[in-house]
Structures are given as C-alpha cells and as structure tokens.
C-alpha positions in Angstrom: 143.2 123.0 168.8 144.6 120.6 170.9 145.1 117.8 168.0 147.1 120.5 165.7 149.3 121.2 168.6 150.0 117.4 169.1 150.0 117.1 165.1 152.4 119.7 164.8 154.9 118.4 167.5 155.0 115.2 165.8 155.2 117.1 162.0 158.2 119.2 163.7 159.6 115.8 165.3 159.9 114.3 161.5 160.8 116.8 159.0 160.0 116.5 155.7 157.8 113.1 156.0 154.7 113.5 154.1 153.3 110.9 156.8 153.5 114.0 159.2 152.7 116.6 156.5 149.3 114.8 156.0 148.3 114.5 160.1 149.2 118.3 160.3 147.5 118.8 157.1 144.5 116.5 158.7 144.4 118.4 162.3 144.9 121.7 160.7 141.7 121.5 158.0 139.4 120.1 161.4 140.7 123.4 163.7 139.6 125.5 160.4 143.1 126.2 159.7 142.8 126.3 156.3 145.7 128.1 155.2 148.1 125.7 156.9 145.9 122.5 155.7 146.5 123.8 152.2 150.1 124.4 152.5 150.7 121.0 154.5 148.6 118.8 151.7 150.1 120.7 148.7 153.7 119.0 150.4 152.3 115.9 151.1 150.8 115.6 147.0 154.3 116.8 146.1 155.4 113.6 147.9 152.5 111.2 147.3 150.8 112.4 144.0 148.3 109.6 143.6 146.8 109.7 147.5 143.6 110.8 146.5 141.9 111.5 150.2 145.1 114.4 150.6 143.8 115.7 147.5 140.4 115.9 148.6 141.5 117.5 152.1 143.5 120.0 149.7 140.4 121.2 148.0 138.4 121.3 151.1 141.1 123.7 152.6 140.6 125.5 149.2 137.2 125.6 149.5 137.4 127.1 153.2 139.5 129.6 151.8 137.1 130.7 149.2 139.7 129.5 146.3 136.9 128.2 143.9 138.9 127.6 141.3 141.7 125.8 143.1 138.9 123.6 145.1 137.2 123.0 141.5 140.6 121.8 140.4 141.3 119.5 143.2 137.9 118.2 142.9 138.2 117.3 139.5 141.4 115.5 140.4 139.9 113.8 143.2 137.1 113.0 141.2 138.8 111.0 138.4 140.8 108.9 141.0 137.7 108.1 142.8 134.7 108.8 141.2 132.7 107.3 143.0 133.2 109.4 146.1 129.9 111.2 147.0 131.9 113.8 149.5 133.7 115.2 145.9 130.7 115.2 143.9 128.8 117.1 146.5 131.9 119.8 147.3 132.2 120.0 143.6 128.1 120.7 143.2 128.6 123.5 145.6 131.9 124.8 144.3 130.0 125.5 141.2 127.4 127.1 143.1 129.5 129.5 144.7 130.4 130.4 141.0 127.3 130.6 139.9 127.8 127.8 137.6 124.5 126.5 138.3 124.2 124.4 135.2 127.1 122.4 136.6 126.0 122.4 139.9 122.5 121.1 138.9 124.4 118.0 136.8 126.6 117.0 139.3 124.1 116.9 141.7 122.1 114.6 139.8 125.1 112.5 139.7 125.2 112.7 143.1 121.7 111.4 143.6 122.6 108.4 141.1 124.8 107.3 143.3 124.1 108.5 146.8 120.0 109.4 146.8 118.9 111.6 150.0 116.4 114.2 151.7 119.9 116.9 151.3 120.4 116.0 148.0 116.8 116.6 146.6 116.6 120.1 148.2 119.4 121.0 146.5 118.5 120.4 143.3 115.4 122.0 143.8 117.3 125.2 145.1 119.6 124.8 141.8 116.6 124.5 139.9 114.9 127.2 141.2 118.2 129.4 140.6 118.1 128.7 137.2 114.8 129.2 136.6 115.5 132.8 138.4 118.1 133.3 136.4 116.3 132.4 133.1 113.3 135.0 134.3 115.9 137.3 135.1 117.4 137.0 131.7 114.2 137.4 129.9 113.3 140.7 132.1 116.4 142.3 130.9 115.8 141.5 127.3 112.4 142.9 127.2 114.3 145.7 129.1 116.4 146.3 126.6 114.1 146.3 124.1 111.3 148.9 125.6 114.8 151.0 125.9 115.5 150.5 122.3 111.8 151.0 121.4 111.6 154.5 123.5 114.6 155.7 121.7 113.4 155.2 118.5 109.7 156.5 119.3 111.8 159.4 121.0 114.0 159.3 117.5 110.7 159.5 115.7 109.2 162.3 117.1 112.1 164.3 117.0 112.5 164.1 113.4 108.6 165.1 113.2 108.9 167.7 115.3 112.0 168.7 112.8 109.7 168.3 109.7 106.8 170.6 111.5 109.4 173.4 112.6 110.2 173.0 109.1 106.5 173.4 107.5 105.6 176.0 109.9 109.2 178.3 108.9 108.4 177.6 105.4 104.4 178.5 105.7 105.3 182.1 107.7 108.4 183.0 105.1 105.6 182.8 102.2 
C-alpha cells in the first residue's frame, strides 16, 4: 500500500510520463489494484507499444480482473515479443484453463515444459489431462444419454402405435 502511495505521488509529480505510468502501473498490480494497473499500463503501451514487460503486467492486471479474453490477448502479444518468456506461457496455460480451453492449456503447457521443466509444471498437465479425459467421459455419457432418450421414445412410439392397431382389432372383432 505504501509503494502505490509513493508511486502515485511521483506519477501525479510527472504527468503524462509513461516512466511514471509504468511505476504506478507496477505498484498498483503488486497492492492487487488491478483496475488501476490496467488503466495505468494501457497509457504507458499507448506511449511505448513495443515494452513487452508493460504488456505482460497489462494482462496480469487482466487476468486479476477475470478479463480472459483481454489477458489471452495481451498474452499472445507478449508472447510473440518474447517468446521465450515462461511467466506468459504459464499465465497463458491458465488463461485457457479458466475458459475451459483445455486443449490449449494442455499445449502450452507442454511448451512450457520444453523450455522451463518443473515439479508445477508436470502436475499441471496431469490436472489438464485429467480434465480432458473428464470431459471426453463426460461427452461420451451424454451421447449414450441421448441415445437411450431417443431409443425410449421410439420403444414408447412403438408401442403406442401397437396399442393403436390392438384398439383397432378388438373395435373391429366386437362390431362383427
């Protein structure tokens, strides 16, 4: 708390500077002031486009604020002007997990491990993994689902139209 208060003394000291937008911007995403990191990088990137550590602190303050889709695009941003950076390829791995893009998560990931291999790393790929294997069972639960619904309804269909045939017989047996 103390460092944003000092950070944004010195932003309010020099106006406009995106020097002093990327300390508040800094100091704000540490206090978990996300809202105010975002709005501090995004003037900063206006400023310095290429600074590709401001566009990583954007899409952490995204991801804080639960902006997937913002943090994904940051990410991928980040990502092509360092790519080797293992702190975007793991906030991008869980960025797809909080989407449930598990496929993506599980590939970045691995990329991760490629380049940065650890204890954390494994155990979320087996997580992923198990996810998608989950999700697969899951998948195949409904389908067989969906088809003992469609088979019922045509059994039911069936019987109905023999019940109509026998209601039939039986009218045309007593008029007789």
């Amino acid at each position: 708390a103390e460092a944003l208060k000092e950070a944004r003394a010195y932003g309010e000291s020099k106006p406009g500077d995106p020097a002093a937008e990327n300390l508040v911007g800094r100091a704000a995403l540490g206090a978990g002031r996300y809202e105010e990191a975002v709005e501090s990088f995004t003037r900063y990137l206006a400023a310095e486009p290429g600074h590709c550590p401001a566009r990583v602190n954007l899409a952490l303050g995204q991801f804080g604020l639960r902006r997937w889709e913002a943090a994904e695009r940051e990410l991928n941003a980040a990502a092509a002007c360092a790519p080797g950076s293992a702190e975007v390829l793991e906030t991008l791995a869980l960025v797809y997990r909080m989407q449930q893009r598990l496929d993506d998560s599980l590939a970045t990931y691995e990329r991760l491990r490629a380049l940065r291999p650890s204890p954390e790393v494994e155990k979320a790929i087996r997580e992923v993994t198990h996810n998608l294997e989950a999700q697969a069972i899951n998948r195949a639960a409904d389908e067989e689902e969906e088809r003992i619904r469609a088979a019922t309804a045509k059994a039911d269909q069936d019987a109905q139209a023999m019940r109509d045939k026998i209601a039939r017989y039986l009218r045309a047996v007593s008029d007789d």
